[in-house]
N, CA, C and O atoms as a GROMACS GRO file, in nm:
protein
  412
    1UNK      N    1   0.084  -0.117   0.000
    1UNK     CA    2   0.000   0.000   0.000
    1UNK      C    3   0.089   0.124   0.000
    1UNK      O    4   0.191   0.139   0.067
    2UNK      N    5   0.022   0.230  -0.105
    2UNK     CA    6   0.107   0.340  -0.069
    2UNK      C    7   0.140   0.379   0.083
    2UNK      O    8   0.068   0.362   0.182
    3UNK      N    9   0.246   0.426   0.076
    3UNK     CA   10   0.231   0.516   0.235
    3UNK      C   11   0.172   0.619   0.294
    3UNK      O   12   0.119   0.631   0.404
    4UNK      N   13   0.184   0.682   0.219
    4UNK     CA   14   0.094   0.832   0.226
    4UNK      C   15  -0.040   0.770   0.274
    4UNK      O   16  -0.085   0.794   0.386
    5UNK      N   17  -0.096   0.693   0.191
    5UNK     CA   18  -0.211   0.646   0.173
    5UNK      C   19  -0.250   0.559   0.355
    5UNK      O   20  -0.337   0.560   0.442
    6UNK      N   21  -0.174   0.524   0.338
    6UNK     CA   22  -0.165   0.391   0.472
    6UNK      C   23  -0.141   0.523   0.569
    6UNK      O   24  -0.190   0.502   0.680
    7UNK      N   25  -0.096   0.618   0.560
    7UNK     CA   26  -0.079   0.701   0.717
    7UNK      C   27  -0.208   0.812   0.703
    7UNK      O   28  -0.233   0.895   0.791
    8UNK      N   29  -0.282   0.797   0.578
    8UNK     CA   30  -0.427   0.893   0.609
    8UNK      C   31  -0.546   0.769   0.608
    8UNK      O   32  -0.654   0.791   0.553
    9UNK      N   33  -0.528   0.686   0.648
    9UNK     CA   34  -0.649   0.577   0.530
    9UNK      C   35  -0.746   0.592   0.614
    9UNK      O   36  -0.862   0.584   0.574
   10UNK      N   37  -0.707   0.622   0.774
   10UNK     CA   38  -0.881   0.633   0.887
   10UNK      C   39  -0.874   0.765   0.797
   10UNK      O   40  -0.902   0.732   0.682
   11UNK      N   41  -0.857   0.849   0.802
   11UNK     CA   42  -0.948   1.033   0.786
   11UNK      C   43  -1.002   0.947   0.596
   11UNK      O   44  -1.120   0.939   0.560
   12UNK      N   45  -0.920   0.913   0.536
   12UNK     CA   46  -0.975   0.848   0.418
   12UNK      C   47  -1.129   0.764   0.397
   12UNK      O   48  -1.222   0.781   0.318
   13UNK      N   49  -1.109   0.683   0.490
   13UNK     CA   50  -1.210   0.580   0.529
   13UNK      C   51  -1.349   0.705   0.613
   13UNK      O   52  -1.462   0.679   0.572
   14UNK      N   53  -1.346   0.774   0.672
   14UNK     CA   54  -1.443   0.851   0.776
   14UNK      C   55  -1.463   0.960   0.705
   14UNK      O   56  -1.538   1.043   0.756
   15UNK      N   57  -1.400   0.992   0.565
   15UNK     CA   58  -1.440   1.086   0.472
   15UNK      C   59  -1.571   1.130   0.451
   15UNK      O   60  -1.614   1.245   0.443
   16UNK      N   61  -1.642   1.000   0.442
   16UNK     CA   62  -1.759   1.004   0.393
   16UNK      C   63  -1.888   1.089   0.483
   16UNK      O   64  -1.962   1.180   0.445
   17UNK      N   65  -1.878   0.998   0.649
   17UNK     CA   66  -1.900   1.035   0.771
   17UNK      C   67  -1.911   1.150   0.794
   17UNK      O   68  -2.012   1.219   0.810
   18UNK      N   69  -1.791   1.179   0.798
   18UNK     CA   70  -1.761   1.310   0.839
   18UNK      C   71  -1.801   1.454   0.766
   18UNK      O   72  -1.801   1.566   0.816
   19UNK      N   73  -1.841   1.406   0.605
   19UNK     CA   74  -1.911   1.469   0.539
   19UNK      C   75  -2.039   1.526   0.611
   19UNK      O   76  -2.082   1.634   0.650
   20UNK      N   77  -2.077   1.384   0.608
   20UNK     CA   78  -2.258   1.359   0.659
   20UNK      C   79  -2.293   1.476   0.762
   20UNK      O   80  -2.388   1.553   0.764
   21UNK      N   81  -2.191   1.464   0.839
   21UNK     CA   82  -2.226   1.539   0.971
   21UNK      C   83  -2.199   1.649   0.976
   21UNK      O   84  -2.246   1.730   1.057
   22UNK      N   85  -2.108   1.675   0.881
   22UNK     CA   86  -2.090   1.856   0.819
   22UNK      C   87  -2.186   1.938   0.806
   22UNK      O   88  -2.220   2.040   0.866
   23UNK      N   89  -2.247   1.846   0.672
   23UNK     CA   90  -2.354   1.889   0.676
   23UNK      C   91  -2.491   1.916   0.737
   23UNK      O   92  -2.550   2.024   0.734
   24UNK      N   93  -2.523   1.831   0.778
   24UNK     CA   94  -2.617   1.833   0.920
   24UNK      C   95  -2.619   1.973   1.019
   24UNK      O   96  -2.708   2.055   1.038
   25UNK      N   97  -2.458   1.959   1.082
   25UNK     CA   98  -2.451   2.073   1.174
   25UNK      C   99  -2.434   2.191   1.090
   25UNK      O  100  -2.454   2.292   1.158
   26UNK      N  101  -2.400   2.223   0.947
   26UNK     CA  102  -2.410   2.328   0.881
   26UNK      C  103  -2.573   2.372   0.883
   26UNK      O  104  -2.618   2.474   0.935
   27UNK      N  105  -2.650   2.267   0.812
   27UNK     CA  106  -2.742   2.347   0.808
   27UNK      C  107  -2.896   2.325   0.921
   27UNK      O  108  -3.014   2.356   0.902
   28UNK      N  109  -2.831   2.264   1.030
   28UNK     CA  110  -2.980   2.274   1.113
   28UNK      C  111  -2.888   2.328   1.254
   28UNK      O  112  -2.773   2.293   1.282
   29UNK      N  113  -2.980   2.429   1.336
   29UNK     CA  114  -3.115   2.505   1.274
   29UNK      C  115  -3.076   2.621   1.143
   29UNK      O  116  -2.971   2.683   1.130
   30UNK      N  117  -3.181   2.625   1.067
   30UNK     CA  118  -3.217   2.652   0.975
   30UNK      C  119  -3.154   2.858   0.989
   30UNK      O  120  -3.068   2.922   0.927
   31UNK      N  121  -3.268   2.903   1.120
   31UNK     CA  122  -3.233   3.039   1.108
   31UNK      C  123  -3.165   3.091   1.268
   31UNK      O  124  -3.193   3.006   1.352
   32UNK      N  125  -3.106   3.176   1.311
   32UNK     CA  126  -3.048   3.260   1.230
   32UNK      C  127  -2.933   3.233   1.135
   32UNK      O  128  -2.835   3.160   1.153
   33UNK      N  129  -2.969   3.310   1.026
   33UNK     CA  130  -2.789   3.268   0.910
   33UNK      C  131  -2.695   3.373   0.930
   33UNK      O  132  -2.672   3.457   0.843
   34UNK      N  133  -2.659   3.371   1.002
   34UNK     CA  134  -2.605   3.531   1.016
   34UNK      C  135  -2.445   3.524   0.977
   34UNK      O  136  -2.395   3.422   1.026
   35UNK      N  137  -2.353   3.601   0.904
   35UNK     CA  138  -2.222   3.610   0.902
   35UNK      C  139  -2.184   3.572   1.042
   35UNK      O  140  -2.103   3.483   1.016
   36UNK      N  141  -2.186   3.578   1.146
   36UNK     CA  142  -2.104   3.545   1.291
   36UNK      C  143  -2.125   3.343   1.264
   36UNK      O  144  -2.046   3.250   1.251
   37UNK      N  145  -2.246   3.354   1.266
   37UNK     CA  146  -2.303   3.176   1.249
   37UNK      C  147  -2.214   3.127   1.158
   37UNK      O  148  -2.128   3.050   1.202
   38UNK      N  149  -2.216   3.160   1.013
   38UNK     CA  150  -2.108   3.137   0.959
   38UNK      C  151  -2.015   3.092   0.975
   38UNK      O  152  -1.970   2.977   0.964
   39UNK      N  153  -1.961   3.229   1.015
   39UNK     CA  154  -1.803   3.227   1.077
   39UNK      C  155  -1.782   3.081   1.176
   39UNK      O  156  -1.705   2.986   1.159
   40UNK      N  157  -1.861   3.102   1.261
   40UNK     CA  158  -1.828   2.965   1.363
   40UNK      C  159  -1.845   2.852   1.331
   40UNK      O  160  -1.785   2.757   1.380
   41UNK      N  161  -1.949   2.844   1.223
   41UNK     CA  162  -1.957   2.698   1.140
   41UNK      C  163  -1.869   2.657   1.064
   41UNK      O  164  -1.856   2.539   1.030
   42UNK      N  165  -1.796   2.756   1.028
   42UNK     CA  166  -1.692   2.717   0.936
   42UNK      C  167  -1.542   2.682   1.006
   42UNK      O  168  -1.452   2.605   0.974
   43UNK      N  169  -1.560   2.782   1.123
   43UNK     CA  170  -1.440   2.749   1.215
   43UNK      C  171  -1.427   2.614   1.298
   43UNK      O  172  -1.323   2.551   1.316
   44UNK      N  173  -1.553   2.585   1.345
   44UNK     CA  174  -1.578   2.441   1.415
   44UNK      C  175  -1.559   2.397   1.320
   44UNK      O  176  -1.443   2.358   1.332
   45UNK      N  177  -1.605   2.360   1.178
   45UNK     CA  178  -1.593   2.247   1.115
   45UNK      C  179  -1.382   2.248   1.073
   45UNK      O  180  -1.304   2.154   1.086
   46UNK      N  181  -1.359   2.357   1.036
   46UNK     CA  182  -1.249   2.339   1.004
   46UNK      C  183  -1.136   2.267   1.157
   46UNK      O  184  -1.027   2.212   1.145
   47UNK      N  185  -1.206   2.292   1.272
   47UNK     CA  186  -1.102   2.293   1.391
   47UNK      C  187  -1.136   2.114   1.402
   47UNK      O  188  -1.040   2.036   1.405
   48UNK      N  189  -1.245   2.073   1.407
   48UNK     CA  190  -1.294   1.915   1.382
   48UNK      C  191  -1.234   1.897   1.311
   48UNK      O  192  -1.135   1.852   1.368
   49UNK      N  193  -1.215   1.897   1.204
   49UNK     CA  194  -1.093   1.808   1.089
   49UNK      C  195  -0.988   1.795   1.102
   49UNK      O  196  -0.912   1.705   1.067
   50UNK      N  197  -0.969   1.921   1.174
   50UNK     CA  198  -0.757   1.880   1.198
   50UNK      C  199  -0.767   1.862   1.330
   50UNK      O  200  -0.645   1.868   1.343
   51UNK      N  201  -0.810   1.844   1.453
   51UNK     CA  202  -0.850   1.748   1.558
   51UNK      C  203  -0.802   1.617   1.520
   51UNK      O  204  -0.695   1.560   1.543
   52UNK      N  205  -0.904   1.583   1.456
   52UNK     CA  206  -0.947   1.437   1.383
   52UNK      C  207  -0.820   1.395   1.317
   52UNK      O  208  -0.763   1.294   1.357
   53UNK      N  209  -0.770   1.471   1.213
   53UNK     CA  210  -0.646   1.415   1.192
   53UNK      C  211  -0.509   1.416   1.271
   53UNK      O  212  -0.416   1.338   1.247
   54UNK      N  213  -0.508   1.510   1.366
   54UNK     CA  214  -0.387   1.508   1.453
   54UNK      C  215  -0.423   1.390   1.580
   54UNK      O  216  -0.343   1.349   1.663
   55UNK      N  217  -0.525   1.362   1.570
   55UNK     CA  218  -0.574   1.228   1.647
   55UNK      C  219  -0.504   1.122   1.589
   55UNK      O  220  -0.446   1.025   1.639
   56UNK      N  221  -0.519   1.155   1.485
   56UNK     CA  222  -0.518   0.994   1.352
   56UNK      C  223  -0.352   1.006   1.393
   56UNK      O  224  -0.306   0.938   1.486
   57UNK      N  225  -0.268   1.098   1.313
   57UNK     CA  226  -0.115   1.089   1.352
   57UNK      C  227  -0.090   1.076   1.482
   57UNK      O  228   0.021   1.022   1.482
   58UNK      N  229  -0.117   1.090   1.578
   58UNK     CA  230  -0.076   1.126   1.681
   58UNK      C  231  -0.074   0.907   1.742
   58UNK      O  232   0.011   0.841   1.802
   59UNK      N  233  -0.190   0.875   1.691
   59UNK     CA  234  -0.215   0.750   1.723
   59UNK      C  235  -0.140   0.649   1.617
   59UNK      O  236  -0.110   0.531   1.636
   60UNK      N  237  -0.126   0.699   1.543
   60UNK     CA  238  -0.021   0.633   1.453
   60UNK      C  239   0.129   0.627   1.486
   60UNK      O  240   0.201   0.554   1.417
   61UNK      N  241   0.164   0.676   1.554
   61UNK     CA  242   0.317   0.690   1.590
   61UNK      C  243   0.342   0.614   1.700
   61UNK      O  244   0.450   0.561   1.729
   62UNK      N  245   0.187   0.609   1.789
   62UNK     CA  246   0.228   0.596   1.969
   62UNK      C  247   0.142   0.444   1.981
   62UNK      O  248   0.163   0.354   2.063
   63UNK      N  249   0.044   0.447   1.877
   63UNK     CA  250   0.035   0.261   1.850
   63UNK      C  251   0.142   0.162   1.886
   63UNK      O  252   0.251   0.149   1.831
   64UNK      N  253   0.084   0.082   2.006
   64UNK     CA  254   0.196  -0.031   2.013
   64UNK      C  255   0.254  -0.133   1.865
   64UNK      O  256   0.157  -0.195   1.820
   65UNK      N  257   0.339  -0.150   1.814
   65UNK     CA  258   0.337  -0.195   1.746
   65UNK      C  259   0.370  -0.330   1.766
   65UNK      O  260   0.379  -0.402   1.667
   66UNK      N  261   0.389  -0.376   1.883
   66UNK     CA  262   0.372  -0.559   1.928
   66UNK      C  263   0.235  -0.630   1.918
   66UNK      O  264   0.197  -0.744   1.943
   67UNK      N  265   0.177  -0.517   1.874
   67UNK     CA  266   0.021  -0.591   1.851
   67UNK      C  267  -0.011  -0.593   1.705
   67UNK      O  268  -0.122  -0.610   1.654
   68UNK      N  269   0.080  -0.579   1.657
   68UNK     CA  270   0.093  -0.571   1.493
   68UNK      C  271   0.048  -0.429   1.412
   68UNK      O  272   0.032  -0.324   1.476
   69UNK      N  273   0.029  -0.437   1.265
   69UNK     CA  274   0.018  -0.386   1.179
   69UNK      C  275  -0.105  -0.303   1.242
   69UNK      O  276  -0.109  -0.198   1.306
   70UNK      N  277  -0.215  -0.401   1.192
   70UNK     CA  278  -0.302  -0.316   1.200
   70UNK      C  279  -0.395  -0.231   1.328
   70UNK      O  280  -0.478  -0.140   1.318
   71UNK      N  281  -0.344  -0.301   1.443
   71UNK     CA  282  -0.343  -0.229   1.568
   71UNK      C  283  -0.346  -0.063   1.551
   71UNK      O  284  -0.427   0.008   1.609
   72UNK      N  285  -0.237  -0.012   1.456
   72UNK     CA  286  -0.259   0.152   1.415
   72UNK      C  287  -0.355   0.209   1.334
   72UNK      O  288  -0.370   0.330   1.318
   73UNK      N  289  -0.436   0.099   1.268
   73UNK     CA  290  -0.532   0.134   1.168
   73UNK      C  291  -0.656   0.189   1.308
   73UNK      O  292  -0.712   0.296   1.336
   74UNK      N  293  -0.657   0.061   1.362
   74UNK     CA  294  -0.764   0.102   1.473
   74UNK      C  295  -0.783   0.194   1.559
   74UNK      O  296  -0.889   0.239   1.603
   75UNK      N  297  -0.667   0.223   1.583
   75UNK     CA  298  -0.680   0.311   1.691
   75UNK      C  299  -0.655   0.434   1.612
   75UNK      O  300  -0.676   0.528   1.688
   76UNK      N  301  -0.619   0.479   1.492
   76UNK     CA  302  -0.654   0.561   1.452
   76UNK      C  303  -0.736   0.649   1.399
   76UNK      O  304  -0.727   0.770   1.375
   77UNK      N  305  -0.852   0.534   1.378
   77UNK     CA  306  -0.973   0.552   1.339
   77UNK      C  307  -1.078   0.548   1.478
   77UNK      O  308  -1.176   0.622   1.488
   78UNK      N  309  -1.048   0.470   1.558
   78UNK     CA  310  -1.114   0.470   1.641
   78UNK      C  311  -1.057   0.650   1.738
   78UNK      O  312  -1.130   0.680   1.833
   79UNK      N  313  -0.942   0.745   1.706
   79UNK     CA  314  -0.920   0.837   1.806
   79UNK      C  315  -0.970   0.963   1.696
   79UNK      O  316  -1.029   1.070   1.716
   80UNK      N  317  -0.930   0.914   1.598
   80UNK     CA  318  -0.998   1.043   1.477
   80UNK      C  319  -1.133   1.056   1.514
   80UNK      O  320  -1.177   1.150   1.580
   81UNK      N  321  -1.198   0.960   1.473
   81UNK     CA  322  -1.364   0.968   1.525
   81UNK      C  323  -1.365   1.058   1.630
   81UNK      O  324  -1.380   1.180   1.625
   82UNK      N  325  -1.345   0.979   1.734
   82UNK     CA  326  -1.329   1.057   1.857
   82UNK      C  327  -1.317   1.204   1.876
   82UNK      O  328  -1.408   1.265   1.932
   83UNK      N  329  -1.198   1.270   1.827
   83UNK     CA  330  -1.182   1.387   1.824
   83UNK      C  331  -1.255   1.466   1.754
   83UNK      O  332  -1.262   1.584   1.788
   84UNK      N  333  -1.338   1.413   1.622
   84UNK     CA  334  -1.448   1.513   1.540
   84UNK      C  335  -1.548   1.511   1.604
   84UNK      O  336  -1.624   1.607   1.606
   85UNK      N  337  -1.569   1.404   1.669
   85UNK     CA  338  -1.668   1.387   1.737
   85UNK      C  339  -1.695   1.472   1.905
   85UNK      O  340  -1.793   1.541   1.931
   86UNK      N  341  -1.612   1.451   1.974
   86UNK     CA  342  -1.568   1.606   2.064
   86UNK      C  343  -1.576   1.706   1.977
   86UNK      O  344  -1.688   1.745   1.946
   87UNK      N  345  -1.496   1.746   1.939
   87UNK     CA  346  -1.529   1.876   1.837
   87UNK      C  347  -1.658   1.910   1.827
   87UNK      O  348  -1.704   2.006   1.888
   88UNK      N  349  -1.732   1.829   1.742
   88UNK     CA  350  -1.880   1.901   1.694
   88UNK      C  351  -1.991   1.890   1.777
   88UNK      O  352  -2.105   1.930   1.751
   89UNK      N  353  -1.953   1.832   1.882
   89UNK     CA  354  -2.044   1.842   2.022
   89UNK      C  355  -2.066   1.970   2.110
   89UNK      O  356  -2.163   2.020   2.167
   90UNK      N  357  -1.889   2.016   2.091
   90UNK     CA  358  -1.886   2.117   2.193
   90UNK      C  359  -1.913   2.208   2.118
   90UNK      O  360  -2.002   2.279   2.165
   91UNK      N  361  -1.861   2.254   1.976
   91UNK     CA  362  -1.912   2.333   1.908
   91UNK      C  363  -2.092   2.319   1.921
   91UNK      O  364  -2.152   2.402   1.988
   92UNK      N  365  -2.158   2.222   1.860
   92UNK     CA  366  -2.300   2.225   1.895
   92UNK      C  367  -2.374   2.272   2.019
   92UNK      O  368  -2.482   2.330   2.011
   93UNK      N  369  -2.323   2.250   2.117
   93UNK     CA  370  -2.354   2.306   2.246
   93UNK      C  371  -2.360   2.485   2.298
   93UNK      O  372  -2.437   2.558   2.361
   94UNK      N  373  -2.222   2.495   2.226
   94UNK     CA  374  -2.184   2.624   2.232
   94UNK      C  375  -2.287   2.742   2.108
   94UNK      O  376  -2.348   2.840   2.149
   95UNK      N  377  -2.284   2.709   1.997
   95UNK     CA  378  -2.353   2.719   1.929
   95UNK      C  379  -2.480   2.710   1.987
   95UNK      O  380  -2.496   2.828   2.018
   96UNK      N  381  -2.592   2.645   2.028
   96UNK     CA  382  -2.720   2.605   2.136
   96UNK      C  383  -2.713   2.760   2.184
   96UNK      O  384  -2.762   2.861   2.134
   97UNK      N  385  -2.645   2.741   2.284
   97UNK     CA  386  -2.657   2.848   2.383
   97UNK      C  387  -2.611   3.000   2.362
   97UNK      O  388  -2.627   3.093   2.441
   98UNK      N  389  -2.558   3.004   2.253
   98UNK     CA  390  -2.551   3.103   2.160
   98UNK      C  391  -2.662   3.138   2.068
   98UNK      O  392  -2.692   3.257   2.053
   99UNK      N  393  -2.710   3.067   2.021
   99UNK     CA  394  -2.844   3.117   1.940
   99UNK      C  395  -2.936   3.107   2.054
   99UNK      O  396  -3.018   3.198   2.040
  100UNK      N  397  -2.961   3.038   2.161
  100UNK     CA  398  -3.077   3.038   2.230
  100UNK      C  399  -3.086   3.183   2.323
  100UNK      O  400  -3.188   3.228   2.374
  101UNK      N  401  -2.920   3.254   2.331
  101UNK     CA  402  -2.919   3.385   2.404
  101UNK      C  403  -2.980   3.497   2.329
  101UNK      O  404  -3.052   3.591   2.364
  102UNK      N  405  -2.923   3.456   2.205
  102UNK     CA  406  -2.923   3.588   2.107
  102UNK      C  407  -3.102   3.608   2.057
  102UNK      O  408  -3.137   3.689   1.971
  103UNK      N  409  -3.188   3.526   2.122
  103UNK     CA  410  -3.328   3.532   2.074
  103UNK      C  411  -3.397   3.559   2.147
  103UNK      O  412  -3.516   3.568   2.119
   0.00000   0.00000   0.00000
């Protein structure tokens, strides 16, 4: 397998996912659309992705490797998740209580 390939293949593999849920938290709720909303949607989503991937490297390096090969696949995918997944929680939350003030 390429390498490159083999050291992104979880953010590769959760591509799809991670789409899904982009979108979702982009567009619900619906109103207010405001440039600030924006701004933070775009900033959470961008701060979730490189989370997610500094998860992925970070677990790729520090993977035991006496448990073999693919021991780093897992846990890289299993800490990427993780971290987008923190991410767009707290962003969602924060976001919540931000639109629920501003109304």
């Amino acid at each position: 397998m390429n390498p490159l390939v083999e050291l992104n293949l979880a953010l590769i593999l959760f591509v799809p996912w991670f789409a899904i849920l982009a979108v979702l938290f982009w567009l619900f709720p619906r109103q207010p659309r405001t440039l600030a909303r924006k701004a933070f949607d775009t900033a959470s989503l961008v701060l979730a992705t490189v989370m997610a991937a500094l998860g992925m490297y970070w677990s790729m390096e520090n993977a035991d490797p006496q448990y073999g090969h693919m021991w780093q696949q897992v846990l890289a995918t299993t800490l990427s998740y993780a971290m987008f997944l923190a991410v767009m929680t707290l962003a969602m939350l924060v976001r919540w209580r931000w639109l629920r003030r501003s109304t």
